[in-house]
mmCIF file as gemmi writes it, N, C-alpha and C atoms, coordinates in Angstrom:
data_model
loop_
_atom_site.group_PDB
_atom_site.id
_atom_site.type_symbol
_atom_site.label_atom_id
_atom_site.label_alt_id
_atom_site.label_comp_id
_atom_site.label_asym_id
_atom_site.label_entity_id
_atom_site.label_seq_id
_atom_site.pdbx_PDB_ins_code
_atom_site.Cartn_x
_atom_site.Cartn_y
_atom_site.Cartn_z
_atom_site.occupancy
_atom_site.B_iso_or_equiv
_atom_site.pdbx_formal_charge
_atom_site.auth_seq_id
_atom_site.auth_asym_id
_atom_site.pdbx_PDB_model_num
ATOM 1 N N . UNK Axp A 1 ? 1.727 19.803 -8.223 1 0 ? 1 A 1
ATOM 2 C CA . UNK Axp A 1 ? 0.768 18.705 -8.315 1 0 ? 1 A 1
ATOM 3 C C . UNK Axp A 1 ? -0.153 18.797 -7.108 1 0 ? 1 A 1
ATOM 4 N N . UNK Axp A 2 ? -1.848 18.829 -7.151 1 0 ? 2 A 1
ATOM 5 C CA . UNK Axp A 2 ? -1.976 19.069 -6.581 1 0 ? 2 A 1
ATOM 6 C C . UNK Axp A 2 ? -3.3 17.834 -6.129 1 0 ? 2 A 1
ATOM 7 N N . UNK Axp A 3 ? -3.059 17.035 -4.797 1 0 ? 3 A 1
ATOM 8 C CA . UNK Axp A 3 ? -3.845 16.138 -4.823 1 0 ? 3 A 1
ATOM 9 C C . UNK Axp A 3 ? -4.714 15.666 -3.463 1 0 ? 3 A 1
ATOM 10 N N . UNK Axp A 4 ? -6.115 15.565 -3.941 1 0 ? 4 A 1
ATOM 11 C CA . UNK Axp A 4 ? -7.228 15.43 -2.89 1 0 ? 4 A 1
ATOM 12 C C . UNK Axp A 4 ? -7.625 14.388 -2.566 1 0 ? 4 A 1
ATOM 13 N N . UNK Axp A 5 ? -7.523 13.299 -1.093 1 0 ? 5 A 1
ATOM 14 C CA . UNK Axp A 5 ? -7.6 11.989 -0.351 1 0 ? 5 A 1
ATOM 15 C C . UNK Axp A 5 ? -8.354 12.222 0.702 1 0 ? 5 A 1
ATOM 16 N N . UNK Axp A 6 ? -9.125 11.148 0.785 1 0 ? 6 A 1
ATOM 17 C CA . UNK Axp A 6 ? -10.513 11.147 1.593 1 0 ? 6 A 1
ATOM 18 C C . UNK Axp A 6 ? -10.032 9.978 2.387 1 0 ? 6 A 1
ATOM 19 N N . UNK Axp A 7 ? -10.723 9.626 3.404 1 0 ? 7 A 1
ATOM 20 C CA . UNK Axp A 7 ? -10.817 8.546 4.131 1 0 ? 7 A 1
ATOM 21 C C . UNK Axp A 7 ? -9.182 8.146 4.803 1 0 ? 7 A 1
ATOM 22 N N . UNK Axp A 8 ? -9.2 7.271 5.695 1 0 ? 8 A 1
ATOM 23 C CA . UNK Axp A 8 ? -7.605 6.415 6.642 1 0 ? 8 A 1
ATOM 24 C C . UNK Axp A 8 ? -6.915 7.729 6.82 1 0 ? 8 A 1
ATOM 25 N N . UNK Axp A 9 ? -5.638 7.272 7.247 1 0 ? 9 A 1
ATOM 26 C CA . UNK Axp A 9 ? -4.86 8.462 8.205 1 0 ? 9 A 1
ATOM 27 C C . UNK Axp A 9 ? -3.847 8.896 7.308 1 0 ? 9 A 1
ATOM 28 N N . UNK Axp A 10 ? -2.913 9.785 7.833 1 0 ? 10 A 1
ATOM 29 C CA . UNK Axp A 10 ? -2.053 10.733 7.477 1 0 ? 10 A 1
ATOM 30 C C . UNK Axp A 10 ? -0.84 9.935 6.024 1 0 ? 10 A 1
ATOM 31 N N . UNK Axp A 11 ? -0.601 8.618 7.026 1 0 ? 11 A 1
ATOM 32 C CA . UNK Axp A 11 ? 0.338 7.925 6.014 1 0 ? 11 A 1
ATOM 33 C C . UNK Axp A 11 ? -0.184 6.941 5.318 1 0 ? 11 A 1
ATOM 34 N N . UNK Axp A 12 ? -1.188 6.247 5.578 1 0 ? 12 A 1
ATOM 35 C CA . UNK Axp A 12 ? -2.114 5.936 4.188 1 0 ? 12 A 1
ATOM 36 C C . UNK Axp A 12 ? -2.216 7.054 3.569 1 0 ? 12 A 1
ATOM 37 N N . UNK Axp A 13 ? -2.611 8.21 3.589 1 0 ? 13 A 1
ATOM 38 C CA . UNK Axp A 13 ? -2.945 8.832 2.484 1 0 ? 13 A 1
ATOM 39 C C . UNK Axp A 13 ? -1.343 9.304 2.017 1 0 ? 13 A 1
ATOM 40 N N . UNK Axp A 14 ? -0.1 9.43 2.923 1 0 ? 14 A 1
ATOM 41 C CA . UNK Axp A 14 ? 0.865 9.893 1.91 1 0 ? 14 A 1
ATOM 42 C C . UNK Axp A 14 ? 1.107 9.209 1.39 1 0 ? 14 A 1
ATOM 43 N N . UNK Axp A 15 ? 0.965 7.74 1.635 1 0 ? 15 A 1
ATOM 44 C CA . UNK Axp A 15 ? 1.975 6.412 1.021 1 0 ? 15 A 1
ATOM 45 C C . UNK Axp A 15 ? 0.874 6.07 -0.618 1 0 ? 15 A 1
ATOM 46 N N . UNK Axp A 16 ? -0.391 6.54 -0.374 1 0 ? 16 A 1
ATOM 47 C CA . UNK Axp A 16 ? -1.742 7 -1.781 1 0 ? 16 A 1
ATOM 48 C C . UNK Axp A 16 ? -1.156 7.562 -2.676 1 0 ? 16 A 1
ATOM 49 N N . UNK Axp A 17 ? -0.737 9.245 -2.12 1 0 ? 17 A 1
ATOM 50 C CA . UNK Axp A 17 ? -0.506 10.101 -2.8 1 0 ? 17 A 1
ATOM 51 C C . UNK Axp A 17 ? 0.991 9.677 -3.656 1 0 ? 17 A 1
ATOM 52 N N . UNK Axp A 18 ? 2.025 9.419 -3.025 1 0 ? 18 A 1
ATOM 53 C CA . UNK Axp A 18 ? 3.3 8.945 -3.793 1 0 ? 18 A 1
ATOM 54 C C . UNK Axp A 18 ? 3.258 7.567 -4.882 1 0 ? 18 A 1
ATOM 55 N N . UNK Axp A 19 ? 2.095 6.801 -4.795 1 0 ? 19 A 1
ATOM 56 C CA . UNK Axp A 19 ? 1.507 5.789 -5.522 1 0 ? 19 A 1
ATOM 57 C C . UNK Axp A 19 ? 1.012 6.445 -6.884 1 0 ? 19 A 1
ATOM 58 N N . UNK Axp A 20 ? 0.402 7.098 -6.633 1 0 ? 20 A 1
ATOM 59 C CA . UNK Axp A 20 ? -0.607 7.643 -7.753 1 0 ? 20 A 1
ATOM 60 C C . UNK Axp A 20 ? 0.202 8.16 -8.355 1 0 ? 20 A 1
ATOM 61 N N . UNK Axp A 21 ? 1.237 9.329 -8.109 1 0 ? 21 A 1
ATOM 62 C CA . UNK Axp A 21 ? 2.261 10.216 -8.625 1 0 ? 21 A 1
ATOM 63 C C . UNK Axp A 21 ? 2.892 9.438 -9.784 1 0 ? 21 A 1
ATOM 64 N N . UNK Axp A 22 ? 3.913 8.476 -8.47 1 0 ? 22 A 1
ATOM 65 C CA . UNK Axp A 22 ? 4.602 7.076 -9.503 1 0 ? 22 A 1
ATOM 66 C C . UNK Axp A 22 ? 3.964 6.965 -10.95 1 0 ? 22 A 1
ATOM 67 N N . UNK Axp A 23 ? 2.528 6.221 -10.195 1 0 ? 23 A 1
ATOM 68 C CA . UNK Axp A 23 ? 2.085 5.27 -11.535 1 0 ? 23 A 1
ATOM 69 C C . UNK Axp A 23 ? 1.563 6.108 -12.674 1 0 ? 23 A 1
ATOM 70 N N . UNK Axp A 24 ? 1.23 7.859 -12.448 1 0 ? 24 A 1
ATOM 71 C CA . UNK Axp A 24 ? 0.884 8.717 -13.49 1 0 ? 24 A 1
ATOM 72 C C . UNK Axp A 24 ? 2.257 9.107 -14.094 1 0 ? 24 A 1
ATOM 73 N N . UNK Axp A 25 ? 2.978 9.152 -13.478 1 0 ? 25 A 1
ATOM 74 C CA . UNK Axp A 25 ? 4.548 9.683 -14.174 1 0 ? 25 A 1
ATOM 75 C C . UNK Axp A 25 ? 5.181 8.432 -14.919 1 0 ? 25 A 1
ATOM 76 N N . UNK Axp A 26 ? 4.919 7.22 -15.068 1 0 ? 26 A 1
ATOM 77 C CA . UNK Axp A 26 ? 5.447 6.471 -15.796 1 0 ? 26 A 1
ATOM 78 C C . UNK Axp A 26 ? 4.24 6.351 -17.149 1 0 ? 26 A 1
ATOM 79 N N . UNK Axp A 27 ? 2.575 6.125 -16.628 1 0 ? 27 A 1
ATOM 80 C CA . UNK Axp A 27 ? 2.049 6.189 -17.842 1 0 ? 27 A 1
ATOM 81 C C . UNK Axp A 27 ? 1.856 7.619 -18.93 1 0 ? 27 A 1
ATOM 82 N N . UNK Axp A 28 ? 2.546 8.521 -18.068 1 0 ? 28 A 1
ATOM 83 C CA . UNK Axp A 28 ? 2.554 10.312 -18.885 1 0 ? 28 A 1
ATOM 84 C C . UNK Axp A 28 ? 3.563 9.815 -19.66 1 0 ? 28 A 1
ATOM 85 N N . UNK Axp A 29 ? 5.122 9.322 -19.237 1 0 ? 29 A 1
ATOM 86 C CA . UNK Axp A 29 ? 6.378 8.968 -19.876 1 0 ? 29 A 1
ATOM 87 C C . UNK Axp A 29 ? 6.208 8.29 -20.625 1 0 ? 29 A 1
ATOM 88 N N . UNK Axp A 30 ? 5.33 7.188 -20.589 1 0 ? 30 A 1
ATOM 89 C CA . UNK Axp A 30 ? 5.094 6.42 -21.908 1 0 ? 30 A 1
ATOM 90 C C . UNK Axp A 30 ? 4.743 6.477 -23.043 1 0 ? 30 A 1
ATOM 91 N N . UNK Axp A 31 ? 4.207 7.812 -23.147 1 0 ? 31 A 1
ATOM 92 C CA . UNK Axp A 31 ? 3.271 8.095 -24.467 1 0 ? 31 A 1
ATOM 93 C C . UNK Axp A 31 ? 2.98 7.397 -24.938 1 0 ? 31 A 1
ATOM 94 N N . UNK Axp A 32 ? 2.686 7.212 -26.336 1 0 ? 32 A 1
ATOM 95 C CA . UNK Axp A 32 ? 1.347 5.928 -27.272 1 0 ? 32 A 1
ATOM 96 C C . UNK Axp A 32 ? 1.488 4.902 -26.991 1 0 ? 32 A 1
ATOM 97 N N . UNK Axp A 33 ? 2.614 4.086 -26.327 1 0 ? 33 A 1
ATOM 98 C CA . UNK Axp A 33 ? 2.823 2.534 -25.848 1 0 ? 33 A 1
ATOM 99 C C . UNK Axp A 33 ? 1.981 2.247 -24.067 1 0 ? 33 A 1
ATOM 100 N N . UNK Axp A 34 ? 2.163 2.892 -23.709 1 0 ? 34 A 1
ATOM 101 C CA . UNK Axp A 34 ? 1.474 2.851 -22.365 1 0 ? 34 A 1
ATOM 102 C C . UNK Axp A 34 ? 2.441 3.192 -21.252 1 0 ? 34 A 1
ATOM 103 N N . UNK Axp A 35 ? 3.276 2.806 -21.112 1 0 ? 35 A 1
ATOM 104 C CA . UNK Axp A 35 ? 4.061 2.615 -20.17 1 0 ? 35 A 1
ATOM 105 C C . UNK Axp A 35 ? 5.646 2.785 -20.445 1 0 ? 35 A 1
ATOM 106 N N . UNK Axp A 36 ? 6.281 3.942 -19.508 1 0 ? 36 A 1
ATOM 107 C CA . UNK Axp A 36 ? 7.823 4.232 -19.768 1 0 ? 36 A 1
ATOM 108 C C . UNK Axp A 36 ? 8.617 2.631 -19.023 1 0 ? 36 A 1
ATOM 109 N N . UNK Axp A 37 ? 8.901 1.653 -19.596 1 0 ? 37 A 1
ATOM 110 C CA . UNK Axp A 37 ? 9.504 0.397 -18.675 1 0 ? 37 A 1
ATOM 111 C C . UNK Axp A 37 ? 10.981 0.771 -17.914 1 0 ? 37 A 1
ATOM 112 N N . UNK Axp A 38 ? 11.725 1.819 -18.297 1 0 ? 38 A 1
ATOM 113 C CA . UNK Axp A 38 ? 12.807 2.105 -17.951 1 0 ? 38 A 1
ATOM 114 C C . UNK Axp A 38 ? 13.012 2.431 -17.085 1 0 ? 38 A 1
ATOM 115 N N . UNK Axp A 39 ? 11.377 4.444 -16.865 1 0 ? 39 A 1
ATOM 116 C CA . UNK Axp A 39 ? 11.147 4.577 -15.537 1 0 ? 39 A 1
ATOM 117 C C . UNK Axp A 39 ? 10.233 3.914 -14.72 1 0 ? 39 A 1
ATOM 118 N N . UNK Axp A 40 ? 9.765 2.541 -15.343 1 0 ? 40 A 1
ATOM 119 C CA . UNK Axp A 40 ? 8.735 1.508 -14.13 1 0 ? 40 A 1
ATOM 120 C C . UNK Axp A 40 ? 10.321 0.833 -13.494 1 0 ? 40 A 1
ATOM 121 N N . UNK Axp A 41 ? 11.08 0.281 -14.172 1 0 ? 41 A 1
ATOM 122 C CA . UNK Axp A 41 ? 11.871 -0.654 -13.539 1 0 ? 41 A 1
ATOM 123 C C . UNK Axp A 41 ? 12.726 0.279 -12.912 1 0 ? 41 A 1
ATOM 124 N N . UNK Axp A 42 ? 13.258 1.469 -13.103 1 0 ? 42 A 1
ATOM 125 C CA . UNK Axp A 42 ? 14.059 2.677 -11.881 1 0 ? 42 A 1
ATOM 126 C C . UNK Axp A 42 ? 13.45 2.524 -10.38 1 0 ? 42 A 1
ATOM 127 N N . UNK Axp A 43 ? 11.608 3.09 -10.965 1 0 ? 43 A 1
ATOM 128 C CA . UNK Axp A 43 ? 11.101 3.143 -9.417 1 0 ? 43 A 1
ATOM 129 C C . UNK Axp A 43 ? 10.805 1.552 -8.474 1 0 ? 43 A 1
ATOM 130 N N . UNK Axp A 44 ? 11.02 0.807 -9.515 1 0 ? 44 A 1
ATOM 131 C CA . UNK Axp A 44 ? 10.635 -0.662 -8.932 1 0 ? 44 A 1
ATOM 132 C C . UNK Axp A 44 ? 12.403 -1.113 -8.312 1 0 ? 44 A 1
ATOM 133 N N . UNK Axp A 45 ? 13.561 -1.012 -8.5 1 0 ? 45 A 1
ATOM 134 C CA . UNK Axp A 45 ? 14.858 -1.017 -7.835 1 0 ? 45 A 1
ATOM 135 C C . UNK Axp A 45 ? 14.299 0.312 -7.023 1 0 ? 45 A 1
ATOM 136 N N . UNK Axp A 46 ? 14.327 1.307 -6.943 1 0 ? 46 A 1
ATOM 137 C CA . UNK Axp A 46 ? 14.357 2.217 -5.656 1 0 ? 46 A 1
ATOM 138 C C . UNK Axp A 46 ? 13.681 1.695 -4.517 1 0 ? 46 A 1
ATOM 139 N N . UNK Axp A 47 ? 12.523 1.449 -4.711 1 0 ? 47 A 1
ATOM 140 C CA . UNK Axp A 47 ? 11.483 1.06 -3.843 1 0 ? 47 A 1
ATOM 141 C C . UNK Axp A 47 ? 10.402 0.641 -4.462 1 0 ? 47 A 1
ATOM 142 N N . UNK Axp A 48 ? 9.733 -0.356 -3.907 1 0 ? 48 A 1
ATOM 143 C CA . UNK Axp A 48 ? 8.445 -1.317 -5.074 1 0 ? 48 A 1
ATOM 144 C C . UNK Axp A 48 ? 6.999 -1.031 -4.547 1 0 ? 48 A 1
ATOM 145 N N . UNK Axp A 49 ? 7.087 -0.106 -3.497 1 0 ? 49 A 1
ATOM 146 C CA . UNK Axp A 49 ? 5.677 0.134 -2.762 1 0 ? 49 A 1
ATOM 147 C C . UNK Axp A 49 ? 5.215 1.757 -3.909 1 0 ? 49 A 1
ATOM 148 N N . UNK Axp A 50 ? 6.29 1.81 -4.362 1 0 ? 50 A 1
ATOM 149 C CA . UNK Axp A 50 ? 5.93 3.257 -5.158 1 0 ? 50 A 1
ATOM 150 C C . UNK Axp A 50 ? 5.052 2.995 -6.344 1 0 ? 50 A 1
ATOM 151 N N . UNK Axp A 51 ? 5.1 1.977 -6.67 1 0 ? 51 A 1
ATOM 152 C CA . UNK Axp A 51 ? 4.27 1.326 -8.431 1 0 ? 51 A 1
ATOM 153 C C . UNK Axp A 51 ? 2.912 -0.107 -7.31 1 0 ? 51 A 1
ATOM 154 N N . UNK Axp A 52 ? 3.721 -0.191 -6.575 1 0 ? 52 A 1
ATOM 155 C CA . UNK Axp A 52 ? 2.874 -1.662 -5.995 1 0 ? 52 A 1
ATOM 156 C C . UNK Axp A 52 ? 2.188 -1.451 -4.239 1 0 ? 52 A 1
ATOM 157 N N . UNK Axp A 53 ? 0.814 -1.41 -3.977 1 0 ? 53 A 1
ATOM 158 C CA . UNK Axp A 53 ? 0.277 -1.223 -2.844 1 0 ? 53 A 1
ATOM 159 C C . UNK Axp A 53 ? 0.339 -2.288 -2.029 1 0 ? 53 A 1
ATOM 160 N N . UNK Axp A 54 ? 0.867 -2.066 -0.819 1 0 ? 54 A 1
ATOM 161 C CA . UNK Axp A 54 ? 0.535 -3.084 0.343 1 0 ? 54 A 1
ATOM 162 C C . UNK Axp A 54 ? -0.38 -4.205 0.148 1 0 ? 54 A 1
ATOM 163 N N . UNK Axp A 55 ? -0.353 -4.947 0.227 1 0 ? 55 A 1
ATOM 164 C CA . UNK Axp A 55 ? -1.533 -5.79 0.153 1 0 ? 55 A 1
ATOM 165 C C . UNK Axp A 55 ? -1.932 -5.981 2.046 1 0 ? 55 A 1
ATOM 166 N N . UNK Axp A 56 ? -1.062 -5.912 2.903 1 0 ? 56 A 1
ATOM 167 C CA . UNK Axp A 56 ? -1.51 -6.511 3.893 1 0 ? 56 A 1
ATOM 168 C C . UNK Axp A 56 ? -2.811 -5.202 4.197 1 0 ? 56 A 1
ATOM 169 N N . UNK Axp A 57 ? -3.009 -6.165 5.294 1 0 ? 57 A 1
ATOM 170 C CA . UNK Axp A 57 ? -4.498 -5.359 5.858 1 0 ? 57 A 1
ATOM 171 C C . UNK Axp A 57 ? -4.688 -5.625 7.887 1 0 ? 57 A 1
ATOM 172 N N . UNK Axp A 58 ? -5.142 -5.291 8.543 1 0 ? 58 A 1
ATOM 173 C CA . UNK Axp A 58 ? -5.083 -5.826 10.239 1 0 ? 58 A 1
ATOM 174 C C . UNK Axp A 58 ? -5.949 -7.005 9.79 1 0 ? 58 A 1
ATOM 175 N N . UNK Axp A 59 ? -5.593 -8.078 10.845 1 0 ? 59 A 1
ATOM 176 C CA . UNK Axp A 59 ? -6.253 -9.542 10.949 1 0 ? 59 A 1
ATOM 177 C C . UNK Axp A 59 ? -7.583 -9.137 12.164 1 0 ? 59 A 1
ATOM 178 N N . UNK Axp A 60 ? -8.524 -9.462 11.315 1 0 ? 60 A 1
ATOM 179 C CA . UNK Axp A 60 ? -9.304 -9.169 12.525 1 0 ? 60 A 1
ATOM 180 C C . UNK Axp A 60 ? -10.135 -10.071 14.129 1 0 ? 60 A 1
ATOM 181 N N . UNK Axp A 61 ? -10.127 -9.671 14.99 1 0 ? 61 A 1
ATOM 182 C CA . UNK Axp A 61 ? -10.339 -10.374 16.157 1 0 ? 61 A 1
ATOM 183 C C . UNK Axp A 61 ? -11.166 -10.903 16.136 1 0 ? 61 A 1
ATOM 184 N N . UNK Axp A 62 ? -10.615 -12.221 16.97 1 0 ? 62 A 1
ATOM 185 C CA . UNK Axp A 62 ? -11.635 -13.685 17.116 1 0 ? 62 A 1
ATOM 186 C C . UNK Axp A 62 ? -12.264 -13.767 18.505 1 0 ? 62 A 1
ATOM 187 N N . UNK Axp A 63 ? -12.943 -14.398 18.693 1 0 ? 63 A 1
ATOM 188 C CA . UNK Axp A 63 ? -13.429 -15.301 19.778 1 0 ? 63 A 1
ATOM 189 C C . UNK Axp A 63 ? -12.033 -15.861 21.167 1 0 ? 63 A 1
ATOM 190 N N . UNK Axp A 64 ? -12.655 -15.408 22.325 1 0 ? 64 A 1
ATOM 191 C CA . UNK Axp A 64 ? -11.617 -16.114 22.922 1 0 ? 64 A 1
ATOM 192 C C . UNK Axp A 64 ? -10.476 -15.061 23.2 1 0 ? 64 A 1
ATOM 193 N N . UNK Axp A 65 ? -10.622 -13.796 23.096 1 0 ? 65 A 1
ATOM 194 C CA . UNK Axp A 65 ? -9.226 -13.239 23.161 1 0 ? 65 A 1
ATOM 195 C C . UNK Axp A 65 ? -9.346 -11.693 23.317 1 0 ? 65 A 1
ATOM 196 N N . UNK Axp A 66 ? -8.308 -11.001 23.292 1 0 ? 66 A 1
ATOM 197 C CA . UNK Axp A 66 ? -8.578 -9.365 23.04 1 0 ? 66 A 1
ATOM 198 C C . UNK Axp A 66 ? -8.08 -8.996 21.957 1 0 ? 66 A 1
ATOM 199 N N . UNK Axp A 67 ? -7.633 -10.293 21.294 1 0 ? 67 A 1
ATOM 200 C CA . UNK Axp A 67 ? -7.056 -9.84 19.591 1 0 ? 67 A 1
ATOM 201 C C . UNK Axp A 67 ? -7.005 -10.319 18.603 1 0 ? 67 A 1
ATOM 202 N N . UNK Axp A 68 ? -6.271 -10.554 17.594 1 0 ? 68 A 1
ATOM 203 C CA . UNK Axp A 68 ? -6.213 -11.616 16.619 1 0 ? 68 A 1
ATOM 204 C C . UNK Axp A 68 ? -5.722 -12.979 17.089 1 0 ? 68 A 1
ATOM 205 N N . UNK Axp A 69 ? -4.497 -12.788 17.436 1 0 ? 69 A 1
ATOM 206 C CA . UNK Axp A 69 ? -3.3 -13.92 18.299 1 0 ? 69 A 1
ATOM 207 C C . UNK Axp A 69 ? -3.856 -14.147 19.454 1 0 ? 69 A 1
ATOM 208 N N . UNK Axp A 70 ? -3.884 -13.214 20.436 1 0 ? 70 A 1
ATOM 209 C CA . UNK Axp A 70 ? -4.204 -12.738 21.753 1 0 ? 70 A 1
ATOM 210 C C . UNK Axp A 70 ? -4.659 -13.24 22.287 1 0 ? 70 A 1
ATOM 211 N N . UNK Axp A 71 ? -5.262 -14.549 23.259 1 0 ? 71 A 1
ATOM 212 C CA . UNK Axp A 71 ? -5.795 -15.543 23.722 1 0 ? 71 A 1
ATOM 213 C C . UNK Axp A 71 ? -6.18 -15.684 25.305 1 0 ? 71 A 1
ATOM 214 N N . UNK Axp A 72 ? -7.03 -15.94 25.514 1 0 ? 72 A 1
ATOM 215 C CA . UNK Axp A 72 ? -7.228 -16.684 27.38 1 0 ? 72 A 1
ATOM 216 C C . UNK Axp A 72 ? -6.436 -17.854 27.817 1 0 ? 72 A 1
ATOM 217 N N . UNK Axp A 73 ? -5.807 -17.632 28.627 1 0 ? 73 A 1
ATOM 218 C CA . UNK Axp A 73 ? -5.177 -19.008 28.604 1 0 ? 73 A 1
ATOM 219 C C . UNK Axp A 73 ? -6.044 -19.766 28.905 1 0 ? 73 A 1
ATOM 220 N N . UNK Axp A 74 ? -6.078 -21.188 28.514 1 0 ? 74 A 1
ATOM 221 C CA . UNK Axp A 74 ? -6.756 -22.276 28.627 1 0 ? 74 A 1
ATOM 222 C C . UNK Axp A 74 ? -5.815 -23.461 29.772 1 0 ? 74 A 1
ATOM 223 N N . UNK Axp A 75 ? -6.853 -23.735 30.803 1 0 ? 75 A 1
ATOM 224 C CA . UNK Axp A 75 ? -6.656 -24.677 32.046 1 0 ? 75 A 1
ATOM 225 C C . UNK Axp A 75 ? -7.429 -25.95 31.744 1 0 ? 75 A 1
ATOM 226 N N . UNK Axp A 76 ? -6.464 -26.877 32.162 1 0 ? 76 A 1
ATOM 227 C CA . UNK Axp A 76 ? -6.781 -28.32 31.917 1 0 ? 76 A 1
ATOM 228 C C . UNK Axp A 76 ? -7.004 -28.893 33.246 1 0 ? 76 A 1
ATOM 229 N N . UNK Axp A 77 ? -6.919 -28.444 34.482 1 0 ? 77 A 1
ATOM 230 C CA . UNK Axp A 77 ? -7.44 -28.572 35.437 1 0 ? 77 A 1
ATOM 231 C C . UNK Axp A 77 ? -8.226 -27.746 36.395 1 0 ? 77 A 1
Protein backbone atom coordinates (compact mmCIF):
# COMPACT_ATOMS: atom_id res chain seq x y z
CA UNK A 1 0.00 0.00 0.00
CA UNK A 2 1.39 2.78 -1.02
CA UNK A 3 0.57 6.29 0.45
CA UNK A 4 1.33 10.11 -0.23
CA UNK A 5 0.79 13.03 2.87
CA UNK A 6 1.50 16.55 2.56
CA UNK A 7 1.53 19.05 5.21
CA UNK A 8 2.03 18.58 9.77
CA UNK A 9 4.69 16.27 11.08
CA UNK A 10 5.84 12.77 11.12
CA UNK A 11 2.96 11.44 13.49
CA UNK A 12 0.16 13.38 12.19
CA UNK A 13 0.88 12.02 9.09
CA UNK A 14 1.36 8.33 10.54
CA UNK A 15 -1.63 8.55 12.81
CA UNK A 16 -3.42 9.93 8.70
CA UNK A 17 -1.97 7.18 7.12
CA UNK A 18 -3.32 4.25 9.65
CA UNK A 19 -6.82 6.22 9.48
CA UNK A 20 -7.26 6.07 5.92
CA UNK A 21 -6.00 2.33 5.75
CA UNK A 22 -8.69 1.44 8.59
CA UNK A 23 -11.51 3.26 7.03
CA UNK A 24 -10.61 1.84 3.24
CA UNK A 25 -10.29 -1.75 4.60
CA UNK A 26 -13.63 -1.81 6.20
CA UNK A 27 -15.46 0.04 3.19
CA UNK A 28 -13.35 -2.59 0.55
CA UNK A 29 -14.83 -5.45 3.20
CA UNK A 30 -18.11 -4.28 2.84
CA UNK A 31 -18.89 -4.73 -0.61
CA UNK A 32 -22.50 -3.57 -1.99
CA UNK A 33 -23.74 -2.62 1.66
CA UNK A 34 -21.05 -0.13 2.44
CA UNK A 35 -19.51 -1.06 5.33
CA UNK A 36 -17.95 -4.51 6.93
CA UNK A 37 -19.72 -3.69 10.79
CA UNK A 38 -17.88 -6.67 12.22
CA UNK A 39 -14.50 -5.34 10.99
CA UNK A 40 -15.69 -1.50 12.02
CA UNK A 41 -16.62 -2.76 15.55
CA UNK A 42 -13.03 -5.15 15.81
CA UNK A 43 -11.05 -1.92 14.98
CA UNK A 44 -13.34 0.30 17.17
CA UNK A 45 -12.60 -2.36 20.58
CA UNK A 46 -8.82 -2.36 19.50
CA UNK A 47 -8.43 1.20 19.33
CA UNK A 48 -11.08 4.04 18.20
CA UNK A 49 -8.53 6.63 16.83
CA UNK A 50 -8.11 4.01 13.91
CA UNK A 51 -11.88 4.65 12.31
CA UNK A 52 -12.23 8.12 14.46
CA UNK A 53 -9.76 11.39 14.22
CA UNK A 54 -8.72 13.43 17.13
CA UNK A 55 -10.80 16.12 17.33
CA UNK A 56 -8.59 18.11 19.71
CA UNK A 57 -6.50 20.84 18.20
CA UNK A 58 -3.67 23.48 20.38
CA UNK A 59 -5.76 26.31 22.20
CA UNK A 60 -4.50 29.25 20.90
CA UNK A 61 -2.74 32.22 22.85
CA UNK A 62 -4.37 35.09 24.49
CA UNK A 63 -3.63 38.39 25.70
CA UNK A 64 -1.84 38.74 28.93
CA UNK A 65 0.42 35.75 28.86
CA UNK A 66 3.02 33.53 26.93
CA UNK A 67 0.26 30.98 26.36
CA UNK A 68 -3.08 29.73 26.38
CA UNK A 69 -3.32 29.20 30.42
CA UNK A 70 -0.04 30.97 30.96
CA UNK A 71 -0.61 34.31 32.64
CA UNK A 72 1.19 37.57 34.31
CA UNK A 73 0.57 37.52 37.58
CA UNK A 74 -1.73 40.16 38.53
CA UNK A 75 -0.89 42.66 41.78
CA UNK A 76 -3.50 44.26 43.77
CA UNK A 77 -1.15 46.48 45.33
Amino acid sequence: INVVTHGGGIMGQSDAIRTAIARGLVLYNGGAEGQDSELRDEFLRFDRSLLVNDPRRKEPKHQLGRGARRKKQKSYR
